[in-house]
ROMI-988719 format. One line per field, with one value per residue: x negated, y, z negated of N, C-alpha, C in turn; chain. Coordinates in steps of 0.2 Angstrom, whole numbers. Layout:
BEGIN
neast: c(X/...)
nnorth: c(Y/...)
nup: c(Z/...)
caeast: c(X/...)
canorth: c(Y/...)
caup: c(Z/...)
ceast: c(X/...)
cnorth: c(Y/...)
cup: c(Z/...)
ch: c(A/...)
This chain:
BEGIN
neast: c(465/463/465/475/485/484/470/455/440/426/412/396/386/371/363/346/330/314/305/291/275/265/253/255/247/248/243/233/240/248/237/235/246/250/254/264/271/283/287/294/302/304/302/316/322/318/317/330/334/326/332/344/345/337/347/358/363/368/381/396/389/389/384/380/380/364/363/377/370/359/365/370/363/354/363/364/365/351/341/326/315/301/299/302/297/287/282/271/265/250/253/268/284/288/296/305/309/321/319/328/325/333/342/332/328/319/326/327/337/336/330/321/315/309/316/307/296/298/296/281/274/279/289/287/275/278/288/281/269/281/286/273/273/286/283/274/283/284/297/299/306/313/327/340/352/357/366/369/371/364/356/342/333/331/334/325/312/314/314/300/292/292/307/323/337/351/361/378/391/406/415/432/445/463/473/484/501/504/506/504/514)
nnorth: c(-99/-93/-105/-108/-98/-103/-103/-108/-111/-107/-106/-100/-83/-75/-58/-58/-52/-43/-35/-22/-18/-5/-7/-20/-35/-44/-57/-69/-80/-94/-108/-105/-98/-83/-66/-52/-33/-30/-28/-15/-14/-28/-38/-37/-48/-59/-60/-60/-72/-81/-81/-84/-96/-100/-100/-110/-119/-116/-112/-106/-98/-91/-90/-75/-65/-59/-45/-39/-41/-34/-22/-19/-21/-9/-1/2/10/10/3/0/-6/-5/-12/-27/-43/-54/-70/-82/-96/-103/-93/-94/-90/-94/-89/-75/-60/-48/-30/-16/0/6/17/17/7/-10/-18/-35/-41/-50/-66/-80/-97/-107/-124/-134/-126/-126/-125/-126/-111/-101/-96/-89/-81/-71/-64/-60/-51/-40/-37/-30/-20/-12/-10/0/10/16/8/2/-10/-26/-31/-44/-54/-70/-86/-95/-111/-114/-125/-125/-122/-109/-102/-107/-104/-90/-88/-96/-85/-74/-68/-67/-70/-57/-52/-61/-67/-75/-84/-86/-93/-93/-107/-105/-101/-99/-102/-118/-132)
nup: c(-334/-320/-313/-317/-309/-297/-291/-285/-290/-280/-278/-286/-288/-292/-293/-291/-302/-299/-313/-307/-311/-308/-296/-283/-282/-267/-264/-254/-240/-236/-230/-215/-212/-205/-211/-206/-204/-193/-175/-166/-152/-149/-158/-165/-160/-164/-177/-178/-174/-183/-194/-192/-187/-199/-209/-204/-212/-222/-235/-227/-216/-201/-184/-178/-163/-156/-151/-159/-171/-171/-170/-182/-190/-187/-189/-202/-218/-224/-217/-211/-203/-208/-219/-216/-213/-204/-203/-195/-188/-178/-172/-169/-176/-191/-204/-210/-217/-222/-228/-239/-245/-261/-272/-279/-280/-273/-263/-255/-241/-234/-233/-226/-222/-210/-209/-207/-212/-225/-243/-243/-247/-240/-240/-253/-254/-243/-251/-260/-253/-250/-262/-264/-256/-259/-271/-265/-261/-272/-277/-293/-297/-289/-282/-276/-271/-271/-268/-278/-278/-266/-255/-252/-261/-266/-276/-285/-281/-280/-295/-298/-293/-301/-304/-310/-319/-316/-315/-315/-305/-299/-285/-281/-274/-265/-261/-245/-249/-260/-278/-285/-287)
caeast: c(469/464/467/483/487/482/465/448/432/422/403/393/381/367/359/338/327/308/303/286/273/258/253/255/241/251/235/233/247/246/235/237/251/252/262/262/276/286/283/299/309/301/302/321/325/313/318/336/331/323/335/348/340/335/354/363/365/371/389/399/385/393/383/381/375/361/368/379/368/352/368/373/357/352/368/365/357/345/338/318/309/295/300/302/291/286/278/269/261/249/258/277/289/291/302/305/310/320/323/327/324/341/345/326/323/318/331/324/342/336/321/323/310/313/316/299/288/298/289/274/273/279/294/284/270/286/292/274/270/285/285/269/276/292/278/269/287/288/300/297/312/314/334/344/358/357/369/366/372/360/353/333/328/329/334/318/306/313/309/293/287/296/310/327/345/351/371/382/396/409/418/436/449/469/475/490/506/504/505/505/522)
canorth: c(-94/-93/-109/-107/-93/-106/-100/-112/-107/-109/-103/-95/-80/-70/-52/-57/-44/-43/-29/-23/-11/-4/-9/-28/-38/-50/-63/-73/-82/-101/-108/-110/-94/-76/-61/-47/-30/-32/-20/-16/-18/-35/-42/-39/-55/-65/-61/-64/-80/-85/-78/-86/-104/-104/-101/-110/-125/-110/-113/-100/-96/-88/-87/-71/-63/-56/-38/-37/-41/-29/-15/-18/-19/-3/4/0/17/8/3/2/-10/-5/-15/-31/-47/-59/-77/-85/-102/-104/-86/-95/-90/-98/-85/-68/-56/-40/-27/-7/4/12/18/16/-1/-12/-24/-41/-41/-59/-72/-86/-99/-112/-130/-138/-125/-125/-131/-125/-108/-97/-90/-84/-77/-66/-61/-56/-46/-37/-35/-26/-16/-10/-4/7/16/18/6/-3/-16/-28/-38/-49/-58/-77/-91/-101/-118/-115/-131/-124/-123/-102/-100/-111/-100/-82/-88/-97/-78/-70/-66/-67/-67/-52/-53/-68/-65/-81/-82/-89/-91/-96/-109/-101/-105/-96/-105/-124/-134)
caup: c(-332/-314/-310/-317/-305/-290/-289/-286/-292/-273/-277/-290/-283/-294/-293/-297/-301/-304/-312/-306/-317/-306/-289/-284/-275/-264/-263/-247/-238/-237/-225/-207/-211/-204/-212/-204/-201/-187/-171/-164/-153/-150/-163/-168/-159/-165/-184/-180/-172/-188/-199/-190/-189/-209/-213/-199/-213/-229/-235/-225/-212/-196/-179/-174/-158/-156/-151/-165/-176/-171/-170/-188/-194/-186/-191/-209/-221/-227/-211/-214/-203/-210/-223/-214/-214/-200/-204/-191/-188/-174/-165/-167/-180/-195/-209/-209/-225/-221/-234/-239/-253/-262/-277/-282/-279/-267/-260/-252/-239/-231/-233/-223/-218/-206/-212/-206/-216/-234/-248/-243/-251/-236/-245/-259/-250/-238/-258/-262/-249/-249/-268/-265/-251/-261/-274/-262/-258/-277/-279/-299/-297/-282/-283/-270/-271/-270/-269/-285/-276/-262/-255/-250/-266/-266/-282/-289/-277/-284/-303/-298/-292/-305/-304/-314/-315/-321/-316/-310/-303/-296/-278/-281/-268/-267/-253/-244/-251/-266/-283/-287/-289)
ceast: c(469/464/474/488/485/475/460/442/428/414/401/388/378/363/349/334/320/308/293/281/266/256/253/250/245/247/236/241/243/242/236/243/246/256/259/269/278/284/290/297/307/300/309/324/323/316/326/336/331/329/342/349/340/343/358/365/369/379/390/394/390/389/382/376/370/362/371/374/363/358/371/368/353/356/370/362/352/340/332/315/300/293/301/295/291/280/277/264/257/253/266/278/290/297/299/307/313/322/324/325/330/341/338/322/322/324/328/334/342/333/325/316/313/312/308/296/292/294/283/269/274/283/288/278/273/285/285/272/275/288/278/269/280/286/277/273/288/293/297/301/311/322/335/347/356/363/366/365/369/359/345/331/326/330/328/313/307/312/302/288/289/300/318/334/346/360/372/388/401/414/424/441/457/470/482/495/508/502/508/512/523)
cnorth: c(-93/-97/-112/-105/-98/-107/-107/-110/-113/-109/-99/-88/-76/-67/-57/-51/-47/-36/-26/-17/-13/-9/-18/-32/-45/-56/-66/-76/-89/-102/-111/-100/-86/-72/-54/-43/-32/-25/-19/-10/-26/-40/-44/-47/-60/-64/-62/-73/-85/-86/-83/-94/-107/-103/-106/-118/-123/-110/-107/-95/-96/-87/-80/-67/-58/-46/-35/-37/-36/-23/-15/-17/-10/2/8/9/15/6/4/-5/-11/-10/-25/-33/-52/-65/-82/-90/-103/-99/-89/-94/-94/-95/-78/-65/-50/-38/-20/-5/8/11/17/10/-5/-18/-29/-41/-49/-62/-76/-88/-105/-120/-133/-135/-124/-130/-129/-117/-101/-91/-84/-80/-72/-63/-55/-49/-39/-34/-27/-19/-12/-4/2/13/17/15/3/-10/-18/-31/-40/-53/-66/-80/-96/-108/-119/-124/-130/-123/-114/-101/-101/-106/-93/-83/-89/-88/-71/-67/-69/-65/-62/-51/-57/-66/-75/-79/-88/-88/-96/-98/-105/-104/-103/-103/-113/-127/-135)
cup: c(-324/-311/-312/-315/-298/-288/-290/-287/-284/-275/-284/-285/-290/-292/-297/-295/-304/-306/-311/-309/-312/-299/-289/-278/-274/-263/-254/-246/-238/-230/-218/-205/-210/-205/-210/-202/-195/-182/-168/-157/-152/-150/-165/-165/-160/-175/-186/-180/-180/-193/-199/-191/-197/-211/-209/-206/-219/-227/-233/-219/-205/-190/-178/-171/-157/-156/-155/-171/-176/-172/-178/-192/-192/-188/-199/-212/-222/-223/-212/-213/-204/-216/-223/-213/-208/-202/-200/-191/-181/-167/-166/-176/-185/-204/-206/-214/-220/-229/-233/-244/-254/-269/-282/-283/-272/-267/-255/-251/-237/-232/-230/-220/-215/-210/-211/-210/-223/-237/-246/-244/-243/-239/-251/-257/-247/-245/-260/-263/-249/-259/-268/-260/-254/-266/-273/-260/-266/-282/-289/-300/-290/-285/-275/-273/-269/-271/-272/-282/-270/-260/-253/-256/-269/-273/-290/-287/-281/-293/-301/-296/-297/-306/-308/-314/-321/-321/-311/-310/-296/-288/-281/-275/-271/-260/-252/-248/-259/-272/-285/-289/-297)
ch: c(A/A/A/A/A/A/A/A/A/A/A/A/A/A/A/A/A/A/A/A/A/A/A/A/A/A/A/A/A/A/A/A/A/A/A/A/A/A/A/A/A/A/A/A/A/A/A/A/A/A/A/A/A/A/A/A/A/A/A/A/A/A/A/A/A/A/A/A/A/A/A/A/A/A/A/A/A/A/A/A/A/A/A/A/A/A/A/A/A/A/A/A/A/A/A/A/A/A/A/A/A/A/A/A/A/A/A/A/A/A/A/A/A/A/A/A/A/A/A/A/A/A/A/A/A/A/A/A/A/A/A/A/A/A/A/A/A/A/A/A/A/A/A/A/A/A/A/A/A/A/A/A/A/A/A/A/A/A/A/A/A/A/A/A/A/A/A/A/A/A/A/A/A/A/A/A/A/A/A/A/A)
């Protein structure tokens, strides 16, 4: 029907959720890694930097400059870098996690780790972490939105630590010119 109306189905994207019962012990981080909150201000261009790096390859990924990005982020309600993650190798950068609390859960907004260090359990160590942090505000649920047709492998990493889709929803779009001849 919608491709009879002009329409292309572009992307899939799923809501996952864990849900989490009593405190979570995030265990170590892989070795060689550092996770630790962010201090701000300090840090906020260090976790764009990463944030920015680990998608620059993500269908539809758009540059944007540091300044808007720290005033959109600050501008957000949810706003709670207490909630944010920094992953470090030898003092340098390698992922970062932000997230907030709404509506009683915890929200993972971004994860990104940078190509050199995936695969080697950074993502999921960030998730961990940050599961066990959402806990401590009460949170019971963690979700985030993901890109099904990713190419890092994110969609494998939020199962592997348990996580689940819970709604799918499609991205379709019409070229100009309206409807087919």
């Amino acid at each position: 029907m919608l491709q009879g109306r002009g329409l292309r189905l572009v992307r899939h994207f799923w809501h996952m959720q864990i849900d989490l019962a009593g405190p979570v012990e995030p265990g170590p981080p892989p070795a060689g890694i550092t996770i630790s909150g962010i201090e701000l201000p300090g840090d906020l261009p260090v976790i764009h930097a990463v944030l920015d790096e680990a998608f620059a390859d993500h269908w539809g990924h758009q540059p944007e400059p540091f300044d808007q990005w720290a005033g959109e982020q600050m501008g957000s309600p949810g706003y709670d870098p207490a909630l944010w993650l920094l992953a470090t190798a030898a003092g340098q950068p390698v992922g970062a996690l932000t997230g907030h609390v709404g509506d009683g859960r915890g929200w993972v907004d971004y994860l990104g780790v940078l190509a050199p260090w995936r695969g080697r359990g950074v993502g999921a160590a960030l998730l961990r972490r940050s599961f066990a942090t959402f806990t401590g505000r009460g949170a019971r649920q963690v979700i985030l939105n993901v890109d099904a047709e990713n190419t890092t492998g994110a969609t494998a990493l939020y199962e592997r630590v348990g996580m689940r889709v819970i709604n799918r929803w499609d991205l379709w779009e019409r070229l100009l010119g309206g409807l087919p001849a």
